[in-house]
C-alpha positions as CSV (number, residue, x, y, z in Angstrom):
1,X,98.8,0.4,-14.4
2,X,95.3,0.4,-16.3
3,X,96.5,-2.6,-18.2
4,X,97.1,-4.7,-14.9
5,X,93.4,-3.7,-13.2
6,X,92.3,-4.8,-16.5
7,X,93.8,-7.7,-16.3
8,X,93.1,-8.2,-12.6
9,X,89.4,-7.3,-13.5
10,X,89.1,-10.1,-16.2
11,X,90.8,-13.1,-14.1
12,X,88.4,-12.2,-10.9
13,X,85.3,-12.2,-13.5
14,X,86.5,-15.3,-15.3
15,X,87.0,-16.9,-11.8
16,X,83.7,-16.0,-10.8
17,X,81.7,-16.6,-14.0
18,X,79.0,-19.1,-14.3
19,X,80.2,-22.6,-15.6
20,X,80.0,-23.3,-19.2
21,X,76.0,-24.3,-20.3
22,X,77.4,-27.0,-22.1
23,X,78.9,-28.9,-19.2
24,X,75.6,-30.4,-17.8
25,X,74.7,-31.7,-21.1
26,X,78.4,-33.2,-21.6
27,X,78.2,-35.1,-18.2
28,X,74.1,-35.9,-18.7
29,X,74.5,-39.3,-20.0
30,X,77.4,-39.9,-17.5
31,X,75.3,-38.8,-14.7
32,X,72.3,-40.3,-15.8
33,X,73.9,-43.8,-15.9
34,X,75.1,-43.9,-12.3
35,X,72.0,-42.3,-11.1
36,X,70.1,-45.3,-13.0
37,X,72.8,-48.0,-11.3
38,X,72.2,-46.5,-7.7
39,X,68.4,-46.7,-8.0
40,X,68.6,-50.9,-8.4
41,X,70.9,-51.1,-5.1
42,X,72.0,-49.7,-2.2
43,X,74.8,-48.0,-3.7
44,X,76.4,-46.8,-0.5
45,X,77.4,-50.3,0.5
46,X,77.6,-51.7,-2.6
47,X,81.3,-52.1,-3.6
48,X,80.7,-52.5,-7.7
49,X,78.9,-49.3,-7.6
50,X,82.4,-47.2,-6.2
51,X,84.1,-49.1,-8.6
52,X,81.6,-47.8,-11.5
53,X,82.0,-44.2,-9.6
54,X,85.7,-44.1,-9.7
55,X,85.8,-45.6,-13.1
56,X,83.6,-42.5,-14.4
57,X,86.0,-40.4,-12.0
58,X,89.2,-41.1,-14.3
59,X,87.1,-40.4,-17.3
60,X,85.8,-36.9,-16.2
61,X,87.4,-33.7,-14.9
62,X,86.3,-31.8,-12.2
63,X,84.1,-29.7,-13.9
64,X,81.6,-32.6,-13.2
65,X,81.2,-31.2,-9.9
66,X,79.0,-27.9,-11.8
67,X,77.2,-30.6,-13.8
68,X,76.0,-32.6,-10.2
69,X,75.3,-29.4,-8.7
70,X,73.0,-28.0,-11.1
71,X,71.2,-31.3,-10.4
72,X,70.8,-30.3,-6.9
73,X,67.2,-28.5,-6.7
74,X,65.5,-31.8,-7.7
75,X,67.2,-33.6,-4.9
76,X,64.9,-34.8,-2.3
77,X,66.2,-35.9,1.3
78,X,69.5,-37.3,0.6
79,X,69.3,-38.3,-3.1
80,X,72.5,-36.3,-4.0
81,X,74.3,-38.3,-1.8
82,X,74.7,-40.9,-4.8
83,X,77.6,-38.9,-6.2
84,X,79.8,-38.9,-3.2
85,X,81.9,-41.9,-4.7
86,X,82.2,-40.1,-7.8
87,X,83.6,-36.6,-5.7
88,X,85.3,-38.9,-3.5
89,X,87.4,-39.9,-6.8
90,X,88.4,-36.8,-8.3
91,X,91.5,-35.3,-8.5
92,X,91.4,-33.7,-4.7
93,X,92.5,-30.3,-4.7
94,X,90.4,-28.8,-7.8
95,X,87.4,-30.6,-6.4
96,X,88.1,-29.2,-2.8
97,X,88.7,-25.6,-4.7
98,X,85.1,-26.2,-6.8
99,X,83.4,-26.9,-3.7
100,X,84.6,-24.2,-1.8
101,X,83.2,-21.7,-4.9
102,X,80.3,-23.1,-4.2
103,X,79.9,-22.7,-0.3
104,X,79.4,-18.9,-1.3
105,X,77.1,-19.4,-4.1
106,X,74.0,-17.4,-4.1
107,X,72.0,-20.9,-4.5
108,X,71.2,-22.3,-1.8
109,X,71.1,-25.8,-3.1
110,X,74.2,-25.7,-4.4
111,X,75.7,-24.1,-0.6
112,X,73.8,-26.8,1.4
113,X,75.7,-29.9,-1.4
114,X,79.2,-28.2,-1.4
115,X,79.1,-28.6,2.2
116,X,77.3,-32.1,2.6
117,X,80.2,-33.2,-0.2
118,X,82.6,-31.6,1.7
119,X,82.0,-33.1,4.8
120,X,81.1,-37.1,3.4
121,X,84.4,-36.9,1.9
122,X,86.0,-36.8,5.2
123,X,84.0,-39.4,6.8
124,X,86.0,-42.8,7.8
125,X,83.5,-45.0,5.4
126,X,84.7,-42.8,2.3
127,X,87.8,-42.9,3.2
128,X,88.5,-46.2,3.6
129,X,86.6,-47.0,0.3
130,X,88.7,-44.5,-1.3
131,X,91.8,-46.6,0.0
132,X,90.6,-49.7,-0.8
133,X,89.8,-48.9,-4.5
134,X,92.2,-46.5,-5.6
135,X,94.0,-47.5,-8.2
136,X,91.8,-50.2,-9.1
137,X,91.1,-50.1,-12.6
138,X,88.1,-52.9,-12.9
């Protein structure tokens, strides 16, 4: 019986542990880039730019998602909206779990994102661009 509250105690404290410190420097060049390709156009309607984003979507895993949101105090307005595309094309359900972590994070930031991601994700505009682009590979 001890053995299996350990073991409960260690999967609800691995569940709940903060993500890896190495995982915003692993996606920093990755981010960086599409935060550098947004700033010379209006990403939201331009098409190459979801094609960039779901190109670095297939190279990453879902762990990007605590790599944007640690990002998120320095966001200004809307400026996190950039990575929508990129959310929008990651594998669904781990994203969707990620995001609902962080809906009860003690960061506000990161709560205010989680939801804003949450919600663009369901918008007609994202998804139709994800329908038009997935499995494009250009």
């Amino acid at each position: 019986m001890r053995a299996i509250l350990l073991l409960l105690l260690a999967t609800i404290t691995a569940a709940s542990a903060p993500p890896p410190k190495d995982t915003a420097r692993r996606y920093a060049t990755t981010l960086d880039h599409l935060e550098r390709y947004c700033s010379q156009t209006d990403c939201f309607s331009d098409e190459k730019f979801w094609r960039e984003s779901a190109r670095v979507a297939r190279q990453s895993a879902p762990d990007i998602i605590h790599a944007i949101m640690l990002r998120s105090p320095k966001w200004r307005a809307e400026e996190g909206l950039l990575y929508v595309p990129l959310v929008a094309f990651l594998p669904r359900g781990e994203t969707m779990k990620l995001l609902r972590d962080y809906l009860r994070s003690t960061n506000e930031f990161e709560r205010i994102w989680a939801r804003e991601f949450i919600t663009e994700l369901d918008m007609p505009d994202t998804q139709k661009a994800i329908r038009a682009l997935s499995g494009s590979h250009q």
